[in-house]
N, C-alpha and C positions, 0 to 999 in steps of 0.2 A: 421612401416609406413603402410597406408593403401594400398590395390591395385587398388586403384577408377584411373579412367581415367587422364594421368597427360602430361603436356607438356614436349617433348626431352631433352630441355634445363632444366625444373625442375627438370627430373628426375635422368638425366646423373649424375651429383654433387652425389646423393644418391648411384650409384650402382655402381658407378665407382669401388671400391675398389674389389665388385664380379667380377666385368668383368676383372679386371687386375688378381684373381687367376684363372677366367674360361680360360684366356689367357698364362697365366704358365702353367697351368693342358697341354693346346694345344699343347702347346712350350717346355713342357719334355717328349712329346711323339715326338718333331721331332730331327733328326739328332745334335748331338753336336755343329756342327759350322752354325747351322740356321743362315742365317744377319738378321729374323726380334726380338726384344726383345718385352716383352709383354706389355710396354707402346706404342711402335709403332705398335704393332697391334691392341691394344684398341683404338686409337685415327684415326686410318684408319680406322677402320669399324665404327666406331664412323663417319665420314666424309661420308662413303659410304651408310651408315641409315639416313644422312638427306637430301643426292642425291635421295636416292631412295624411302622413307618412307613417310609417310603421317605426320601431326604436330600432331597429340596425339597418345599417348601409351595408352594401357588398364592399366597400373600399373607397380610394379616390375617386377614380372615375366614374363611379356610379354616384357618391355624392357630387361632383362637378356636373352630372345629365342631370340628376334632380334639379340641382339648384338653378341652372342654367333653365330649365324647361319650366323652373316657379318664375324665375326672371322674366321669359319670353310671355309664359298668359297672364303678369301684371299689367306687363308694356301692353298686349292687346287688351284686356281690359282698360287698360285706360283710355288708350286709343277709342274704344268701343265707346268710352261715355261720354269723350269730346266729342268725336262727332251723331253722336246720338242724334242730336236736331239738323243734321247738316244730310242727311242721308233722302236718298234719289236716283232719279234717272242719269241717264248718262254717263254710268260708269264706263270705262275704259278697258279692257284686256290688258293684265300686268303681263311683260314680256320676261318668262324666268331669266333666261340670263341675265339683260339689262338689270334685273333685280338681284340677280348674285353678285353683279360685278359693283352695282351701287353701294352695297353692303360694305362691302371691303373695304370703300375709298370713301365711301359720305354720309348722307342721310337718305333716308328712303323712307317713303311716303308712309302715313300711316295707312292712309287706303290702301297702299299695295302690300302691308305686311299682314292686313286683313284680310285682303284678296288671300296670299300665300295661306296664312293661318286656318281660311274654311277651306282651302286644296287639299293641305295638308291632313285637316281633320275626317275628308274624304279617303284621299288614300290609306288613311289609319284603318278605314270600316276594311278595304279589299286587301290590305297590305301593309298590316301593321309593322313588320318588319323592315320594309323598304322606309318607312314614315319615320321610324326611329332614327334612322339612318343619316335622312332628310335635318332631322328635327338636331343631330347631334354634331354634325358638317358644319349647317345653316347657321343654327341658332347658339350652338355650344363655341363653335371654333374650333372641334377638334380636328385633327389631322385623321387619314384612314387608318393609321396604326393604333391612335388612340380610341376611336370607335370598335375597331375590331378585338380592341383587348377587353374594352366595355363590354361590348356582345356580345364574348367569347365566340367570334366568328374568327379565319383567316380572313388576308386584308384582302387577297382576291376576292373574295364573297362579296364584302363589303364595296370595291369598288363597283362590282357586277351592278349589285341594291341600288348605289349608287344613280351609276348608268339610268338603270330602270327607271328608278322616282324622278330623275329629270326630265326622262320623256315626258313619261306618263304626266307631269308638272305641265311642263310647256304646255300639251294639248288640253289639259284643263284650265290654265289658267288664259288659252285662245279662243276658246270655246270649242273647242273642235269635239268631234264623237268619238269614243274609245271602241275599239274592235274586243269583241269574247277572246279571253287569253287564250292561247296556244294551250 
């Protein structure tokens, strides 16, 4: 399929089938007894992209970041309202990698995808470019080719973004203090 400009409704039927594995991929990283299953979270963010979105997409890959990024703040929202009453001292430093590499292979915690998710919504204010980046690796599953045809960047850029946002990640989600950029 081309990636030319296409309407919600044309394109939904088409991608559906990615967004219901980018929604499993989501869904076997949370908790075994999650209530939401991955057709009801594609068909909610699905619902909440045509509340919030405009009536064209730039193509696939921009409806696969949409959808993938309404998937990712239902899951922190809900995350957010379970542990609503549970909330306190003693949080822990999520260590990024350990939380990239949990991603891939299991479940990961909903506190550390909170953790990641206010990171991430920081580096968004300094570096929204790098965050997108972040947000379409992380949360999407894309590969760097698939990002960079997204962001009409080359894939070096994007590995570069990359690079960057993991730092910058790790040190914020260690606590550590960022130095004034170069």
């Amino acid at each position: 399929m081309s990636d030319k400009p296409a309407a919600p409704n044309e394109l939904f039927p088409v991608i559906y089938g990615e967004l219901r594995r980018v929604a499993q991929r989501y869904l076997n990283r949370e908790r075994r007894n999650h209530t939401l299953q991955p057709t009801a979270l594609v068909h909610e963010a699905w619902l909440r992209l045509q509340n919030d979105r405009g009536s064209e997409w730039q193509g696939r890959t921009h409806g696969l970041a949409l959808g993938a990024q309404a998937m990712r703040r239902l899951l922190v929202d809900h995350g957010r309202h379970q542990k609503r009453d549970k909330r306190g001292g003693g949080v822990q430093p999520v260590a990024l990698d350990e939380l990239l590499k949990a991603a891939t292979v299991g479940a990961v915690p909903i506190e550390d995808l909170i953790e990641l998710e206010s990171a991430l919504t920081r580096l968004e204010a300094i570096d929204p470019r790098a965050a997108q980046v972040v947000s379409l690796r992380f949360f999407s599953g894309m590969s760097n080719p698939e990002v960079a045809e997204h962001m009409g960047l080359s894939v070096r850029t994007v590995e570069a973004e990359w690079a960057h946002a993991r730092a910058w990640l790790k040190r914020e989600l260690a606590g550590q203090p960022h130095t004034p950029a170069q």
